[in-house]
C-alpha positions in Angstrom: 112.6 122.8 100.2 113.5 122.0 103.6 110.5 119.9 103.7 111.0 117.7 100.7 114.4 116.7 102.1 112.9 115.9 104.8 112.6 111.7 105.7 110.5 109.6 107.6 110.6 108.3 110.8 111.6 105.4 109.5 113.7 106.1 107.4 115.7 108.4 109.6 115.7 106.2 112.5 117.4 102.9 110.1 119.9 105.8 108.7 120.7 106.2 112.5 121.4 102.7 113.3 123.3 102.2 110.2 125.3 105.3 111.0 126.0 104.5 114.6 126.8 100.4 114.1 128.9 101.9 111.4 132.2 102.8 113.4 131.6 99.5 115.5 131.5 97.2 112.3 134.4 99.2 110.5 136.5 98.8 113.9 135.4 94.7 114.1 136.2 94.1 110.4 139.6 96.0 111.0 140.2 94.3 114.1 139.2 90.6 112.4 142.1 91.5 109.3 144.7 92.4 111.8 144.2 89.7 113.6 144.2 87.6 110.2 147.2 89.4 108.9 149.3 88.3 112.3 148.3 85.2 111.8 148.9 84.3 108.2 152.5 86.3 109.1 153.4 83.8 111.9 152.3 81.1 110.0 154.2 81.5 106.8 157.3 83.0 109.6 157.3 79.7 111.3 157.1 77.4 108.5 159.6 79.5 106.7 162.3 79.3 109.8 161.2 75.9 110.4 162.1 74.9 106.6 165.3 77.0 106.7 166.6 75.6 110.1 165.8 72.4 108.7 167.8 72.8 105.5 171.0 74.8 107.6 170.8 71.7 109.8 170.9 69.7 106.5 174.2 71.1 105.4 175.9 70.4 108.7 174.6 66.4 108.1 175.9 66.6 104.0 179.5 68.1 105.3 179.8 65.6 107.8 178.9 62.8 105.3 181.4 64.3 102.1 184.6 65.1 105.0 183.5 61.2 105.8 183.3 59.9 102.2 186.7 61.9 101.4 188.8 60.3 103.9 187.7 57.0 103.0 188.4 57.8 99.5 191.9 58.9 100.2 192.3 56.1 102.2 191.5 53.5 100.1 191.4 55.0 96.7 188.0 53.5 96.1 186.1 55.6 93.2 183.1 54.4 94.8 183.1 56.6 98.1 184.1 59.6 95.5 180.7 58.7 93.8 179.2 59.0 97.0 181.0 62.2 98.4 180.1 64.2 94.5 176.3 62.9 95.5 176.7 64.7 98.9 178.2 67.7 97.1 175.2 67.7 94.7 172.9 67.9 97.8 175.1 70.4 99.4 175.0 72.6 96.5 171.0 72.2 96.4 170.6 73.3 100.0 172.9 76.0 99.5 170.4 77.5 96.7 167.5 76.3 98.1 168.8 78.9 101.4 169.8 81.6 99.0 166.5 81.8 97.2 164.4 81.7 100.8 166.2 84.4 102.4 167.2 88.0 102.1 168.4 88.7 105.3 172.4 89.8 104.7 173.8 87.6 107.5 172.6 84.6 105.8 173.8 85.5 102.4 177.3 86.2 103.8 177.4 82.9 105.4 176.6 81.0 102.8 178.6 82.7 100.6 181.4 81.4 102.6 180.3 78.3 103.5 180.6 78.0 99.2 184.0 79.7 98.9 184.8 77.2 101.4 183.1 74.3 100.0 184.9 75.0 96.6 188.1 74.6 98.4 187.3 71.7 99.8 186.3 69.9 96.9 189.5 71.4 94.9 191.7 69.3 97.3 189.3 65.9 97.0 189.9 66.0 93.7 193.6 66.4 94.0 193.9 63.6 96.6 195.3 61.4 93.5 198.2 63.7 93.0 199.1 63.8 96.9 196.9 65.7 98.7 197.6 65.2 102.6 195.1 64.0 105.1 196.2 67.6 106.9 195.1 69.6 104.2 191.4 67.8 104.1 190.9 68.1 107.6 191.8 72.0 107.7 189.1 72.5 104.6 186.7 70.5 105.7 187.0 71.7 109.4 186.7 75.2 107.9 183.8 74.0 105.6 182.1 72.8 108.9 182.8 76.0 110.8 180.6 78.1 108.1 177.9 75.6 107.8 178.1 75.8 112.0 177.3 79.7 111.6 174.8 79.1 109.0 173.2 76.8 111.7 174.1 79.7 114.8 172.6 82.3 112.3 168.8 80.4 111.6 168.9 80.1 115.3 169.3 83.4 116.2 166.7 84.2 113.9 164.3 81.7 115.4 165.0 83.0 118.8 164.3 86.7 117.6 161.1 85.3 115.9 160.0 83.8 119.0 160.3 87.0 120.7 158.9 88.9 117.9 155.8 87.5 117.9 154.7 88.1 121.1 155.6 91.5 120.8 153.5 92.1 117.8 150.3 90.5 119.3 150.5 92.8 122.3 151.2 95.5 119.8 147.9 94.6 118.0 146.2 94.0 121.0 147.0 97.9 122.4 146.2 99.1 119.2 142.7 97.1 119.0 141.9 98.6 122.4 143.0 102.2 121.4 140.5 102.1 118.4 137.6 100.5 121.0 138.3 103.4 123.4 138.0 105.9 120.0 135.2 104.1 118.5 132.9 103.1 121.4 132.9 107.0 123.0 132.0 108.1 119.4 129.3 105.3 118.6 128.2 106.4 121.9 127.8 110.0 121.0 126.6 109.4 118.0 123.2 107.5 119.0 123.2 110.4 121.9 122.9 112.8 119.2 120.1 111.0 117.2 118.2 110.0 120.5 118.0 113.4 120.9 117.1 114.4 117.5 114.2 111.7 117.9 113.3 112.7 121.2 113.0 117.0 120.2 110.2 116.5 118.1 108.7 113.9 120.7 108.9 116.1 123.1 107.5 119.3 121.3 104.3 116.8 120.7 104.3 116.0 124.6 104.1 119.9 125.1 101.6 121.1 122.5 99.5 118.2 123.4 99.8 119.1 127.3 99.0 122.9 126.2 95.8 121.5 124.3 94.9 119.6 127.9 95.0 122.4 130.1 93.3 124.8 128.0 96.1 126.8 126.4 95.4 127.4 122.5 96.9 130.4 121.6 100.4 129.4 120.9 101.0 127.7 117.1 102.0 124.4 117.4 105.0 123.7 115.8 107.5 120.7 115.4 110.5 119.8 113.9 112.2 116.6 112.8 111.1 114.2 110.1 108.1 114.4 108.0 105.8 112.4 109.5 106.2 114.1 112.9 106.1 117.5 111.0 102.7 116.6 109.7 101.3 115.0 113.3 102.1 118.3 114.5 100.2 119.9 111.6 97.4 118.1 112.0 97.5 118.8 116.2 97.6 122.7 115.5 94.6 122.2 112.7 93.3 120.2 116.0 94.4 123.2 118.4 92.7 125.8 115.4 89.2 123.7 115.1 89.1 123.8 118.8 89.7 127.2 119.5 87.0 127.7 116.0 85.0 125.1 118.3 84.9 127.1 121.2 83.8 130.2 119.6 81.2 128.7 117.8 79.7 127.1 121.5 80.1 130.4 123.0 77.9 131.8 120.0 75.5 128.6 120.4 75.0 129.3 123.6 74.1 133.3 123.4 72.1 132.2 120.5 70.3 129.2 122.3 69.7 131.8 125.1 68.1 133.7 123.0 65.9 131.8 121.5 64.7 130.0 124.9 63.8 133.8 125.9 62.0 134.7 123.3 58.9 131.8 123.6 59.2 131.9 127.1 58.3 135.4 126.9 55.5 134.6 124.1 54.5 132.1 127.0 54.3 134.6 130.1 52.2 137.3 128.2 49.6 135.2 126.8 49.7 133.4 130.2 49.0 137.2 131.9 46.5 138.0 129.1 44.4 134.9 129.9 44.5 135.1 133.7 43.6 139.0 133.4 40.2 139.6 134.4 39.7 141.6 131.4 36.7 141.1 129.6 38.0 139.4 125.9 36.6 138.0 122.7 36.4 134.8 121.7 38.4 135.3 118.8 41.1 137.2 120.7 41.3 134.2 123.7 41.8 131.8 120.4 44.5 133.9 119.3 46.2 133.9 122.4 45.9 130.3 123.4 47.1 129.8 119.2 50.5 131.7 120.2 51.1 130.2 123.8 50.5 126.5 121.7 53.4 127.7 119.1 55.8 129.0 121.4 55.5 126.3 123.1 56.3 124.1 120.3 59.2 126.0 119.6 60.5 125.8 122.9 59.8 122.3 122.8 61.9 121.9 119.5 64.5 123.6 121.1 64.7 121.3 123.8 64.4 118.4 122.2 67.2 120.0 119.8 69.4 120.0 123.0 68.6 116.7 124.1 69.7 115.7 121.1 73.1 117.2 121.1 73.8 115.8 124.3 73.1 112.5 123.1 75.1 112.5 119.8 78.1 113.6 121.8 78.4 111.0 124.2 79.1 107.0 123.3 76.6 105.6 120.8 73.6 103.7 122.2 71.8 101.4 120.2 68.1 102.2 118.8 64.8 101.1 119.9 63.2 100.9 116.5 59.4 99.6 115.8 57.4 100.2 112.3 56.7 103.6 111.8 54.7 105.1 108.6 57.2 107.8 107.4 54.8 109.1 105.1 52.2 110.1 107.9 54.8 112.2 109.9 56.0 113.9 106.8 52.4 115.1 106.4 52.2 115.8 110.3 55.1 117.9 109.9 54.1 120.1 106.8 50.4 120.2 109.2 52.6 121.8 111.8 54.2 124.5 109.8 51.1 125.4 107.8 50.7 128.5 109.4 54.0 129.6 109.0 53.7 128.3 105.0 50.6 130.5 104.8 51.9 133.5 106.5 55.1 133.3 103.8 52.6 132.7 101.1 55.1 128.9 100.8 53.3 126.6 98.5 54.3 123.0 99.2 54.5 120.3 96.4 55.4 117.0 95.5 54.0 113.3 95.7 54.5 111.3 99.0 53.7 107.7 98.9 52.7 105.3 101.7 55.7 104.4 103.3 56.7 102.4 106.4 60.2 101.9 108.2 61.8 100.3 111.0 62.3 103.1 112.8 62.6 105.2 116.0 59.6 107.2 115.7 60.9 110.0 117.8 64.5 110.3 116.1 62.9 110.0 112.1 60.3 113.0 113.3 63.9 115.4 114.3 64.8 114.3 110.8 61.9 115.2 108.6 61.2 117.8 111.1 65.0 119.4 110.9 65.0 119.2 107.0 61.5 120.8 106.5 62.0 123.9 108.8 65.2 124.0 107.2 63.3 124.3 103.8 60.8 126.5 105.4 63.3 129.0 107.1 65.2 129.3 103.3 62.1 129.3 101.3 61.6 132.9 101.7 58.2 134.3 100.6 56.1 133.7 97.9 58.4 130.4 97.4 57.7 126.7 96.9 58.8 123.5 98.9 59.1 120.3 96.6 58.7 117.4 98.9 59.1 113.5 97.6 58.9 110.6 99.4 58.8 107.3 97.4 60.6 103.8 97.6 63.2 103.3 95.3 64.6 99.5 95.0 66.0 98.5 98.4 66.2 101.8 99.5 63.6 104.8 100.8 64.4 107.6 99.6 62.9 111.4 100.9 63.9 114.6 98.9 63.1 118.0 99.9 64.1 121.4 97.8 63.7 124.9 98.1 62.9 128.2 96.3 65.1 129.7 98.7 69.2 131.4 97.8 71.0 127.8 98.1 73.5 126.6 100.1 77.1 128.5 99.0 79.9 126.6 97.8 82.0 127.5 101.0 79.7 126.5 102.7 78.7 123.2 101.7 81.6 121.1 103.2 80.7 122.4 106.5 76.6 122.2 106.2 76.7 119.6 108.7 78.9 120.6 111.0 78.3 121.0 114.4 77.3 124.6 115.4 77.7 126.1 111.6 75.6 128.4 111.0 74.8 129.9 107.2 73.8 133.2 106.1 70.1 134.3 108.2 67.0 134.3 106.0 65.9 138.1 105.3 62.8 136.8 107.0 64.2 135.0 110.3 64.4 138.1 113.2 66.3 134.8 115.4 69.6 132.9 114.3 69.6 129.3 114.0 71.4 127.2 116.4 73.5 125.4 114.3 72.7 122.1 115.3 69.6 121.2 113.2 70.9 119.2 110.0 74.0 117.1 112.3 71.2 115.6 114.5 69.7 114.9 111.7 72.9 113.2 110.2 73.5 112.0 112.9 70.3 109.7 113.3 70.1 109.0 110.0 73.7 107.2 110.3 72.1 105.6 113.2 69.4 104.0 111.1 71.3 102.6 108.4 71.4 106.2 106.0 72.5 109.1 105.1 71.6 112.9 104.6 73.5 114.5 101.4 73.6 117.8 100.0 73.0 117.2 96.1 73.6 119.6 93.4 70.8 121.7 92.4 70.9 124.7 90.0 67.4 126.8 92.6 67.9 126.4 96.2 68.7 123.7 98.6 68.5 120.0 98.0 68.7 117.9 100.7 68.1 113.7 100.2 67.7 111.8 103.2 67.8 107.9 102.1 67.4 104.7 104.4 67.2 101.4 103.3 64.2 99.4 102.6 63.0 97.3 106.1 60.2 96.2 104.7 61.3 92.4 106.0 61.4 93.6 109.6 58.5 95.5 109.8 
């Protein structure tokens, strides 16, 4: 379940960045409306105060104006300068609710609720100046009406002042508190990509190790990794690596026994016919033919082997290219069935089939491994009293060489793996010596190197083996 869950590296790395940027944006965006916030504050502040001082500064002007236009009303009784001092009032009276309606502050309220109570007065005795109203009396309710508007005026200014103190306070208040949530948010952002760096960097580092181990030889220890999927299956497919290597290794050891074996046994073949001849024991001509016929096997044999070896060596180092000139594929295809007639005869092996005249552009020595391989392979499987269908024939573009056998068939475990280095199937109830394992991949592998391919095909008696190149006709 674990492993479903599980994301990429990808994936988990942009989930990283996003979480670790994330604290850093949130604290920049935060930082960006505070700093807005102050602003649009001290902006509508100012032009608030500005407006308000403006208007309390007002009032002071419109009393001056209506004490002025009242004396010269009472002076000279023109209606004119009333006119004037009831448009002042009308101003007055605007101001005062323009004031009321801007602020809330308690101070203000009280002063202009005086400055009316006051202004009320004041207007009472204008409008009794007809009936006698003294030039005393006007001055004490307009100097009284002057005094409030004067602390109206005080009042805005105070405010002002505290504004202008205010202000500055808040922005160092904002700017403690923007490097308070740097100090919180940088340490954690920090922590936070320490903490993915190192969940990156665990898996990373358990690849470095197992791939070390591998280097220097040590392959008993499962390879294991943890972290996100894809590194979970690179370290999969290291241990399969670390388990074909160590199957590798067993199989080379076996090889080499096996090859040991095998190089012993026409060696010895070799030495005692060798003896025999140089005896000075008096011998048949039949039984010095008989000899010479099994040193000229074994020696066959050991040269197949050899040349089996060569050809291992050379499929495991860097491809070289191919000499190829035209070769008649159809004449070593006979020359190899010539070659294991007396094997074929001693099995009681019929071989059958049609091969046509055909010619390649080919490496002569590499295509004879190939046919070579792929017969004794049929050979060795036959068993006795069996049959070996061989086909050559041009198909199209394409040559085309099929060999089958009587023999048990290739199991279906087995058949992935047929052309593996160093497998080895079930031994023939005939062959006293193992195979070395090698046999069918030099033969893939040459085929590759001339433009085809050796399959495995489905066959319902014995082994089917096709090896196809394509037609060269052109270049030959």
């Amino acid at each position: 379940m674990k492993r479903l869950w599980s994301p990429s590296l990808l994936r988990f790395l942009l989930v990283s960045f996003v979480v670790v940027a994330l604290p850093l944006v949130g604290a920049i965006v935060t930082a960006i409306l505070q700093l807005d916030q102050l602003a649009r504050d001290s902006r509508h502040a100012l032009v608030a105060v500005q407006q308000n001082t403006s208007n309390s500064r007002a009032i002071a002007d419109r009393v001056t104006l209506m004490e002025r236009n009242a004396r010269q009303y009472q002076a000279l009784m023109d209606e004119s300068y009333k006119e004037l001092y009831s448009t002042h009032r009308d101003e007055l009276l605007q101001l005062f609710d323009q004031l009321t309606a801007a602020s809330s502050d308690a101070g203000i309220q009280r002063h202009i609720v005086r400055a009316k109570s006051a202004e009320e007065v004041s207007h009472a005795v204008v409008g009794n100046v007809r009936n006698g109203a003294t030039v005393a009396e006007l001055g004490d309710v307009f100097a009284s009406l002057r005094r409030n508007a004067a602390e109206i005026v005080d009042e805005y200014d105070s405010i002002a002042e505290a504004m202008a103190r205010e202000m500055p306070e808040r922005a160092a208040n904002l700017q403690r508190l923007l490097m308070f949530q740097a100090a919180l948010v940088i340490p954690f952002s920090i922590g936070l990509a320490g903490l993915f760096v190192t969940l990156i960097l665990r898996p990373l580092r358990q690849l470095d190790r197992g791939i070390r181990s591998l280097g220097d030889g040590a392959r008993d220890e499962p390879l294991q990794v943890s972290g996100t999927r894809d590194l979970q299956d690179l370290g999969e497919r290291l241990d399969w690596l670390r388990l074909r290597l160590v199957e590798l290794e067993s199989l080379q050891a076996s090889f080499l026994r096996n090859v040991s074996h095998e190089l012993k046994t026409p060696l010895t073949n070799i030495r005692e016919g060798a003896e025999l001849l140089a005896a000075d024991v008096p011998t048949e001509a039949t039984q010095r033919r008989a000899v010479v016929s099994i040193v000229k096997e074994n020696s066959i044999r050991l040269q197949r082997l050899i040349e089996e070896l060569l050809g291992y060596n050379a499929n495991t180092q860097i491809d070289r290219p191919v000499e190829k000139e035209p070769v008649s594929l159809d004449l070593i295809l006979r020359r190899a069935i010539d070659e294991h007639a007396s094997t074929l005869a001693a099995r009681h092996v019929t071989v059958t089939g049609s091969i046509d005249p055909v010619t390649v552009s080919a490496n002569p020595k590499q295509i004879r491994i190939v046919v070579d391989n792929l017969l004794s392979n049929a050979v060795k499987y036959a068993g006795s009293d069996g049959y070996i269908q061989v086909d050559l024939q041009r198909r199209a573009d394409a040559v085309v060489l099929d060999i089958r056998d009587s023999g048990p068939g290739v199991r279906p475990q087995d058949r992935p793996r047929v052309f593996e280095w160093f497998f080895r199937g079930p031994r023939p109830e005939n062959s006293l010596v193992p195979g070395t394992g090698m046999g069918l991949a030099i033969a893939r592998e040459y085929a590759r190197q001339h433009d085809g391919e050796i399959r495995l095909m489905e066959s319902s008696v014995g082994a089917h083996f096709r090896f196809t190149m394509q037609d060269k006709r052109d270049d030959c």
